[in-house]
C-alpha positions as CSV (number, residue, x, y, z in Angstrom):
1,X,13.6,-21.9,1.9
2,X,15.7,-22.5,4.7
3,X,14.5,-24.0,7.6
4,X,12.2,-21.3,10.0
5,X,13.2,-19.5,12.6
6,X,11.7,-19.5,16.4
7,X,10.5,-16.5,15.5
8,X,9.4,-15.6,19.0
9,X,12.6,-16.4,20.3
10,X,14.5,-14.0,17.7
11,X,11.8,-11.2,18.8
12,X,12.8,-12.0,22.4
13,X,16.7,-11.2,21.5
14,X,15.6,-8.3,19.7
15,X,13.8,-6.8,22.7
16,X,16.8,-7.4,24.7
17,X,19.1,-6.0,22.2
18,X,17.3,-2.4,21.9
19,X,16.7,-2.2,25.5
20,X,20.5,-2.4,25.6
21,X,20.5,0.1,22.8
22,X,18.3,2.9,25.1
23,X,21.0,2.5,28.1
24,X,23.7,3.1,25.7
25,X,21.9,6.1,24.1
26,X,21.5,6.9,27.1
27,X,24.8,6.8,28.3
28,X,26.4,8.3,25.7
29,X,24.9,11.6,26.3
30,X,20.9,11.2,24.8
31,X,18.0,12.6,26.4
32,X,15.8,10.3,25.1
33,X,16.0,7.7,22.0
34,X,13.4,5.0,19.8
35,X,14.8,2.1,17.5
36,X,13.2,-0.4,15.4
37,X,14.8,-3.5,14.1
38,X,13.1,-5.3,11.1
39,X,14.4,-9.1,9.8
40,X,12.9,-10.8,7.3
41,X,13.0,-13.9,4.8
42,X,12.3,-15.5,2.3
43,X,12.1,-16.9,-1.4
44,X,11.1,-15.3,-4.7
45,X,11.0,-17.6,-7.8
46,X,10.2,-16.6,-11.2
47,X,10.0,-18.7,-14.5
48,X,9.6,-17.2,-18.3
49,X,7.4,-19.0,-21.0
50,X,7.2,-22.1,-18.9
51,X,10.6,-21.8,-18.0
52,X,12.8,-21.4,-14.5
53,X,14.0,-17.6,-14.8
54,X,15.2,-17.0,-11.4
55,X,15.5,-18.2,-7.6
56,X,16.4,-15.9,-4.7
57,X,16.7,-16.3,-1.1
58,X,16.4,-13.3,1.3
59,X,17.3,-13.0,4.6
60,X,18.0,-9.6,6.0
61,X,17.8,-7.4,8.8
62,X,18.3,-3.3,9.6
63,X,17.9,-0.9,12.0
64,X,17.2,2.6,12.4
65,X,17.7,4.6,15.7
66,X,16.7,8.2,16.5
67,X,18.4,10.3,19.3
68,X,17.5,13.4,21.1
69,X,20.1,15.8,22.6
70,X,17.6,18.0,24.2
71,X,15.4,19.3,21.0
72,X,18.1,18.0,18.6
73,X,17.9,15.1,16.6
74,X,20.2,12.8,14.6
75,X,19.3,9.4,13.1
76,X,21.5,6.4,11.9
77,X,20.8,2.9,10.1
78,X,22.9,0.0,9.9
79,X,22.0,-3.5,8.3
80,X,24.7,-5.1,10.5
81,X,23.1,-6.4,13.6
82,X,26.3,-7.3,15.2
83,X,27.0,-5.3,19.4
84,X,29.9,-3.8,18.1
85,X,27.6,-1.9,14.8
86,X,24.8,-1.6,16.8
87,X,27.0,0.6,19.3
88,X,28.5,2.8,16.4
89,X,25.4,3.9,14.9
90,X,24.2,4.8,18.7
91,X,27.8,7.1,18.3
92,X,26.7,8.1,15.0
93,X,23.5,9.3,15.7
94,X,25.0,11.2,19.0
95,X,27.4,12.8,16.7
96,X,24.8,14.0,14.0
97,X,22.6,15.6,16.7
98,X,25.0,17.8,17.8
99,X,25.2,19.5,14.7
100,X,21.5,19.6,13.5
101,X,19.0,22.5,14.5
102,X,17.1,22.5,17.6
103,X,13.7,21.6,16.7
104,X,10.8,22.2,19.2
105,X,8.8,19.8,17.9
106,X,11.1,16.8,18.1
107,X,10.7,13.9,20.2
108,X,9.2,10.6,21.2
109,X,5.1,10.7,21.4
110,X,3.8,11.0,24.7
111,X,3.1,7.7,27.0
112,X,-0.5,7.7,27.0
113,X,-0.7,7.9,23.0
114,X,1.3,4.4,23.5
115,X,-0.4,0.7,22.6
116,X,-0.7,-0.4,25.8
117,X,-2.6,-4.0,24.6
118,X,-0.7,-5.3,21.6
119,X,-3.6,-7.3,19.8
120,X,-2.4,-10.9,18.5
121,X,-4.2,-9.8,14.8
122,X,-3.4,-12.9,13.0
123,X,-0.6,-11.8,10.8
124,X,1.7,-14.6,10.9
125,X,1.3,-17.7,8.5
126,X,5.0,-18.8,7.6
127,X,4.6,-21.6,4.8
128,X,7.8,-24.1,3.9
129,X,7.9,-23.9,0.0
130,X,11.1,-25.8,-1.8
131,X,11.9,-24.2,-4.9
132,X,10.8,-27.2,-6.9
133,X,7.1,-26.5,-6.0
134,X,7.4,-22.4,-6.3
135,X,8.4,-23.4,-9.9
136,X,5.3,-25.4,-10.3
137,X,3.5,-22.7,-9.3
138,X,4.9,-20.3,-11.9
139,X,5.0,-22.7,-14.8
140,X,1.0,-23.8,-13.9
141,X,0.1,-20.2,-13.7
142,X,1.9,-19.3,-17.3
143,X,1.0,-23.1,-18.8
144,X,-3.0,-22.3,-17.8
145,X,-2.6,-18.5,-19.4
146,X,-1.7,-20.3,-22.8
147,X,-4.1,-22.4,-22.8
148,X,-6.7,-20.4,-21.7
149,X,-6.6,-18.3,-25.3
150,X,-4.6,-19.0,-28.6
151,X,-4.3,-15.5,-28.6
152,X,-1.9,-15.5,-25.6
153,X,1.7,-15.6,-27.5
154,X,4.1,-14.8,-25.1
155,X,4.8,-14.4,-21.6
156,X,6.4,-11.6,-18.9
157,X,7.0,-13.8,-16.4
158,X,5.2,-15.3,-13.3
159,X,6.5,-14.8,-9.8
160,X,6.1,-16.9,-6.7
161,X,7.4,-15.1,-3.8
162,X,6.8,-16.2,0.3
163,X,8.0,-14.0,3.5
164,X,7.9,-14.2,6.8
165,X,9.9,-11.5,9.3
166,X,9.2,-9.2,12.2
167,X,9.8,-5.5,13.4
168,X,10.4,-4.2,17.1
169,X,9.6,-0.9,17.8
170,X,11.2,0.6,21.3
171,X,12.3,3.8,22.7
172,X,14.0,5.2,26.3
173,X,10.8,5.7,27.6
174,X,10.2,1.9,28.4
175,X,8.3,0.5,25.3
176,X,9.5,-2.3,23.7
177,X,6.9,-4.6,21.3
178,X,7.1,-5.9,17.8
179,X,4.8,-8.3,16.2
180,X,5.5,-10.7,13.4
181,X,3.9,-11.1,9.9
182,X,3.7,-13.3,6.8
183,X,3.1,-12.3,3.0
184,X,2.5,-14.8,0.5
185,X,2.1,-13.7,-3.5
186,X,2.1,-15.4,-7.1
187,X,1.9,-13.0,-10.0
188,X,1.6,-13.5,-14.0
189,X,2.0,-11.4,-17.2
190,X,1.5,-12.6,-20.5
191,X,1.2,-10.6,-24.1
192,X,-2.2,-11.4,-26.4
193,X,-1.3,-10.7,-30.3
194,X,-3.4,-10.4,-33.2
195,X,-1.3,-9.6,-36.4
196,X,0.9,-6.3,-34.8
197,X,-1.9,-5.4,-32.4
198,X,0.0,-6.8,-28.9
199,X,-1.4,-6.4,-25.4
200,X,0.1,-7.0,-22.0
201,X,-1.8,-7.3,-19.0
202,X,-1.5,-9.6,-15.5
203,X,-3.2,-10.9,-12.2
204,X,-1.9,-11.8,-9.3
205,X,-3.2,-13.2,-6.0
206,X,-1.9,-12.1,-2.1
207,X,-2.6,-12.9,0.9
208,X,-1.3,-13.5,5.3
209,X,-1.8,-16.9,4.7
210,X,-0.3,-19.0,1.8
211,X,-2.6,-21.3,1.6
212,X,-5.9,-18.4,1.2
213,X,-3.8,-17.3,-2.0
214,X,-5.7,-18.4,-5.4
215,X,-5.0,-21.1,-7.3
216,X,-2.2,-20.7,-10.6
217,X,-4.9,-21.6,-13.2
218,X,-7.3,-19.1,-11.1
219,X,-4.4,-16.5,-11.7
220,X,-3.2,-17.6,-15.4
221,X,-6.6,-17.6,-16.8
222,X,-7.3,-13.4,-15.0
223,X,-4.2,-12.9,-17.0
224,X,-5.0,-14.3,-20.4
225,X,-8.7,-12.7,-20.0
226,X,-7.2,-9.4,-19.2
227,X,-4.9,-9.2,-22.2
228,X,-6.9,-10.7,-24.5
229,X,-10.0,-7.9,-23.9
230,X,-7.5,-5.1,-24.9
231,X,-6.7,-6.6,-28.6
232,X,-8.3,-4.2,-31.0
233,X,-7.8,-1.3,-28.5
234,X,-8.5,2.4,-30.3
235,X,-8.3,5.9,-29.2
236,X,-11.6,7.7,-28.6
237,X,-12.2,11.0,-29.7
238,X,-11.5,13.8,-27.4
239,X,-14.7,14.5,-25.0
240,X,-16.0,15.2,-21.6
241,X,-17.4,12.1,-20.3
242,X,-18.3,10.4,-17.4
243,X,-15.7,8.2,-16.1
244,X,-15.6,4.7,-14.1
245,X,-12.1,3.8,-12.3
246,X,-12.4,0.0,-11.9
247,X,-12.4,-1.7,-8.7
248,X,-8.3,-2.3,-8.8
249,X,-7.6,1.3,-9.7
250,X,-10.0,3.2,-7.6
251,X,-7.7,2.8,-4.2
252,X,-5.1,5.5,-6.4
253,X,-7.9,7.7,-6.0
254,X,-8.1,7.5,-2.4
255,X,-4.5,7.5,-2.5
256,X,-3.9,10.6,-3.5
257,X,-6.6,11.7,-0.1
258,X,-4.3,9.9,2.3
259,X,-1.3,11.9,0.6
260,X,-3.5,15.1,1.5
261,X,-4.5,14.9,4.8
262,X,-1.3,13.7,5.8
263,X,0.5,15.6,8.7
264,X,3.5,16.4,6.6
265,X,1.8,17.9,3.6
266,X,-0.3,19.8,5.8
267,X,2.1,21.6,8.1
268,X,4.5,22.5,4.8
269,X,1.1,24.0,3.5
270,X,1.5,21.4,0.2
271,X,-1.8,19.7,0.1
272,X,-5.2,20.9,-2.1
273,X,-7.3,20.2,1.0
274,X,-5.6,22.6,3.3
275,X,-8.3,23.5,6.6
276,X,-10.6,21.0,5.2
277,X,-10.6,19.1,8.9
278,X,-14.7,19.2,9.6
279,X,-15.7,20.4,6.0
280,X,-17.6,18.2,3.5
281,X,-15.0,17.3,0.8
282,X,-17.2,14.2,-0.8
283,X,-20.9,13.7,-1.5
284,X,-22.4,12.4,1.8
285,X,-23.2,8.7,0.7
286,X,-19.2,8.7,0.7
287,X,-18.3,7.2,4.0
288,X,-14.1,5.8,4.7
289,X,-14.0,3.6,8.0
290,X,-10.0,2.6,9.2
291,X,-10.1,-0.8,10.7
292,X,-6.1,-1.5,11.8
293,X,-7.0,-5.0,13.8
294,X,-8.6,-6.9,10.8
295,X,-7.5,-10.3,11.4
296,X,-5.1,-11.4,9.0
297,X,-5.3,-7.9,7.2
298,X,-2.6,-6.8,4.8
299,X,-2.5,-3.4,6.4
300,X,-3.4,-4.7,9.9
301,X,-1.2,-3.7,12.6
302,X,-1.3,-3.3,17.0
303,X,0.4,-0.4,16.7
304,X,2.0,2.5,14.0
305,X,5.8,2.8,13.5
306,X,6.1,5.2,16.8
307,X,4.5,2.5,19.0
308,X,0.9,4.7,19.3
309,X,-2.1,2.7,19.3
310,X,-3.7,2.1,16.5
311,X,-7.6,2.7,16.4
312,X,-11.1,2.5,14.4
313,X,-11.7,5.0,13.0
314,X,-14.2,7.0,10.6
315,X,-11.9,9.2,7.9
316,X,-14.8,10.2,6.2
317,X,-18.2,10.1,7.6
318,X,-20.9,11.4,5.6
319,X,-18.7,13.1,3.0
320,X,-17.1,14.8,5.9
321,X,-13.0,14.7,6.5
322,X,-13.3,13.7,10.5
323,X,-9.3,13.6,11.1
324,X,-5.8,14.2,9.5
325,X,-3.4,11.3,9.6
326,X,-0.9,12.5,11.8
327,X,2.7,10.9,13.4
328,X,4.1,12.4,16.8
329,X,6.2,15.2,14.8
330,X,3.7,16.3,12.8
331,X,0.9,16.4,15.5
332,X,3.1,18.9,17.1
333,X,3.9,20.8,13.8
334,X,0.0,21.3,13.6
335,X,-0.7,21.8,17.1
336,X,-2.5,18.3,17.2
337,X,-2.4,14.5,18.7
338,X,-0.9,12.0,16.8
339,X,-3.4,9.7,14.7
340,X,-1.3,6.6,14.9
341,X,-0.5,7.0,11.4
342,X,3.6,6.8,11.1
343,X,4.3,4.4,8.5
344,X,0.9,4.6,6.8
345,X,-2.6,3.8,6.7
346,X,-4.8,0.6,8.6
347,X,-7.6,-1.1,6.2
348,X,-9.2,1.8,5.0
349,X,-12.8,0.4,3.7
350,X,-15.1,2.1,1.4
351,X,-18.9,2.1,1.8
352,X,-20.2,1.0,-1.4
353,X,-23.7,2.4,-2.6
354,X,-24.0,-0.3,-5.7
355,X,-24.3,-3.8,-5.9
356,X,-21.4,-4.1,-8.3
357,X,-19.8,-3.2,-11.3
358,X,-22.6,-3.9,-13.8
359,X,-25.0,-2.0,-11.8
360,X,-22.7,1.2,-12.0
361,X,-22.1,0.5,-16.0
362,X,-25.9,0.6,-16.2
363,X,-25.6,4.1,-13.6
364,X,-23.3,5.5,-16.3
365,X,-25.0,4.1,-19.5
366,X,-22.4,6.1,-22.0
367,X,-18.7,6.8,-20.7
368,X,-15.2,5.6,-20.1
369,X,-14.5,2.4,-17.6
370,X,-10.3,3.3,-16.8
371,X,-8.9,-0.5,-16.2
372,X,-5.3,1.1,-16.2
373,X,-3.5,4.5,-15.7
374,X,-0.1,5.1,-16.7
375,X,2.3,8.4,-15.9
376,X,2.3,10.4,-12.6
377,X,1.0,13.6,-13.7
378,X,-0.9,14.5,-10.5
379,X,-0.2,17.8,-8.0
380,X,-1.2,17.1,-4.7
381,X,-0.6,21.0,-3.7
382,X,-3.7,22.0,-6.2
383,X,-4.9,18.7,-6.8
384,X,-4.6,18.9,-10.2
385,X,-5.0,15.3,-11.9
386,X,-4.1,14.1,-15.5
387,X,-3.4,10.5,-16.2
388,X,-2.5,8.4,-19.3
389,X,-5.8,5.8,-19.2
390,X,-6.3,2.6,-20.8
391,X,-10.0,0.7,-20.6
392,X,-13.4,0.2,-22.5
393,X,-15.7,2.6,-24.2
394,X,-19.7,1.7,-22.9
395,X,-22.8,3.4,-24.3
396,X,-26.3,1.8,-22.9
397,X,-24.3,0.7,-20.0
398,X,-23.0,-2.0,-22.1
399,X,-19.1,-2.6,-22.8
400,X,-18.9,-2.1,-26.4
401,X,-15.0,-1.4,-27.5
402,X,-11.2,-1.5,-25.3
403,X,-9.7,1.9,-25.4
404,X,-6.1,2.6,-25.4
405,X,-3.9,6.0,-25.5
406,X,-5.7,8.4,-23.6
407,X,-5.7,11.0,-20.9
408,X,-8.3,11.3,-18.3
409,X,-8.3,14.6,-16.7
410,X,-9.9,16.3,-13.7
411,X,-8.9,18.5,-10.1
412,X,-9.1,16.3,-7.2
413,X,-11.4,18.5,-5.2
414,X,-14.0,18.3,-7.7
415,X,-13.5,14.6,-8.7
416,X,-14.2,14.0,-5.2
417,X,-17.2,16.0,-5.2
418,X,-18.3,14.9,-8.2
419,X,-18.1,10.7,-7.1
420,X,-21.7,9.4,-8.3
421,X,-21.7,6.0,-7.0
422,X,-19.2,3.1,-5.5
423,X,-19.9,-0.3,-6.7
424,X,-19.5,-3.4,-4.2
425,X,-17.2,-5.2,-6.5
426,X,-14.8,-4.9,-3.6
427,X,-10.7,-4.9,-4.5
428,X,-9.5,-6.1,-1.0
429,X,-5.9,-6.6,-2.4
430,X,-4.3,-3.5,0.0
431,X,-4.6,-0.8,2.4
432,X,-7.4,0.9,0.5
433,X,-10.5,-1.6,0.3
434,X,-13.1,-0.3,-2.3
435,X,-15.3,-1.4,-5.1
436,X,-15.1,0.9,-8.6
437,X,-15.8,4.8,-8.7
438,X,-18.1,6.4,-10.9
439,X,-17.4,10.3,-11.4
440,X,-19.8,12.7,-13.2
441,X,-17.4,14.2,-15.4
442,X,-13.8,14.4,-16.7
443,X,-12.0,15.5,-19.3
444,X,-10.8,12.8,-21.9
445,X,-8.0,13.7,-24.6
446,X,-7.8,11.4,-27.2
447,X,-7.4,11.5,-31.1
């Protein structure tokens, strides 16, 4: 990697450059206007059994500005940074606002819904890695996956990659802030074989701070285990079945509830939990808390992508859906406050009601424990859910056989209703930070 940037300093000129921006919105005929500038960079490195695949060094920038002629809106992007780009995509976006239709709802959030106290959260950790020792990461992590298990005879690849970068957020109405933040990841995927029965599976380790990631043998030897425990995989016969979604799947589950209660599913009426705002949608042991200022959080953040604070929160308390996750446009659409939520959720964490994963095998005693799920087949309008599902057959709440090409099917609404128990084997690797999900019942196709 290059040598680092002041990043403070380049956040400085940034904050000077979109100020500049507003007056020439401004003066070229806008009521009111918001930009945000992102730069980043960094180094990804990759090897192949053992070998150096790949090097790349990033370093980019963009930025995307919104105008407002009155209640009409036009929006423009340009990755070149330069005054004189910078001042035609302020003309562009004049020029597409004339043309588009006045919308009521447009606009920049009010002041007070703006983050007054930007929090210092913790978020930047820039680490100086040559490519020599990225590559010694990758090999390590693929060497320790061979060695871990004979069985382990070939590789997909392990990736190193380390970022740092920054957004600024401002609009014509005075606020101006970014915040800068670090990500840090090694990745590796290997293939177990037994005569024609292959398996592929991977781990990987991320984190703020490079040097909180886990070790390469840490991650080679999660990758050889998890391949390896698929050989013999068989098809199951078709039943309905109680149904565990392990601890690194389950956040796809509350996933699809953030894609829900979103502001812009909910005012084009396209969401299964339409007027649910105050009703009981989960058992009430279920409890969601958002926590946006975890220090060092990968979904941390002092404010959303409009600049309005973010806040703790309770998204599910006692079973019951307490708020939508709304931005300024869609608060309006609905009548409604934004949530702080443009650009996505902030730590959601899961309330667990088990120790861990062995106690909710034991809940479950016979059933399916999903380690995978493969295919998109879900409808977030009725909620309808069906899934291509990989994992391990248990009876007497003991693992007994890996299961491979099935489909695990349910309705959202009712999976939800039907959660029995969340174990404490916590997957704090995202946005979504919960432990594994048993459900009472789903439908399994198999052979």
């Amino acid at each position: 990697m290059s040598q680092q940037y002041d990043v403070s300093e380049d956040i400085s000129q940034v904050k000077d450059a979109i100020a500049d921006l507003m007056k020439m919105a401004k003066t070229y005929g806008a009521t009111s206007a918001e930009a945000v500038i992102s730069k980043s960079k960094g180094i990804t490195v990759s090897s192949r059994c053992q070998e150096l695949e790949n090097i790349e060094f990033n370093q980019e920038g963009a930025l995307g500005i919104t105008v407002y002629v009155g209640q009409h809106k036009g929006s423009a992007s340009t990755a070149d940074l330069t005054h004189d780009a910078l001042k035609q995509a302020v003309k562009a976006a004049i020029d597409i606002a004339k043309y588009t239709s006045e919308d009521e709802c447009s606009g920049l959030v009010d002041n007070d819904e703006l983050a007054t106290n930007i929090l210092d959260l913790d978020l930047y950790h820039p680490h100086q890695i040559s490519p020599e020792e990225a590559i010694k990461y990758c090999i390590e992590a693929e060497k320790t996956a061979f060695e871990t298990d004979a069985r382990i005879t070939n590789s997909d690849g392990a990736s190193l990659s380390s970022y740092e970068g920054f957004k600024v957020y401002g609009s014509s109405e005075g606020f101006i802030e970014g915040y800068a933040s670090t990500r840090h990841n090694l990745s590796c995927s290997v293939i177990a074989q037994v005569d024609e029965d292959m398996q592929r599976d991977y781990a990987y380790t991320v984190e703020r701070e490079f040097n909180l990631l886990k070790s390469p043998i840490w991650v080679g030897e999660k990758a050889a285990q998890a391949a390896v425990s698929m050989l013999g995989a068989r098809k199951i016969n078709t039943c309905q079945s109680p149904v565990i979604f392990h601890a690194e799947i389950a956040s796809s589950l509350f996933g699809h509830l953030v894609s829900a209660v979103s502001g812009g599913s909910l005012y084009r009426n396209s969401s299964f939990l339409m007027d649910s705002l105050g009703t009981s949608i989960f058992p009430d042991f279920v409890n969601i808390s958002e926590r946006p200022h975890i220090m060092k959080g990968l979904a941390s953040s002092p404010f959303d992508s409009e600049g309005v604070k973010t806040l703790d929160r309770e998204i599910i308390d006692a079973g019951v859906l307490t708020t939508y996750l709304l931005t300024g446009y869609s608060g309006r659409k609905l009548g409604m406050k934004s949530t702080g939520h443009a650009g996505g959720i902030h730590n959601w964490l899961v309330k667990h009601t088990e120790a861990d994963l062995d106690a909710l095998l034991k809940q479950m005693g016979t059933g399916l424990l999903v380690t995978e799920l493969m295919g998109q087949g879900v409808n977030t309008v009725t909620g309808d859910y069906s899934r291509g599902a990989a994992g391990f057959w248990v009876e007497n709440g003991e693992i007994q056989f890996p299961v491979s090409e099935v489909t695990i099917a349910g309705n959202l609404a009712e999976m939800f209703k039907q959660i029995v128990a969340i174990g404490g084997d916590v997957e704090r690797r995202g946005a979504v930070q919960t432990g594994s999900v048993l459900i009472e019942n789903m439908q399994i196709a198999g052979s």
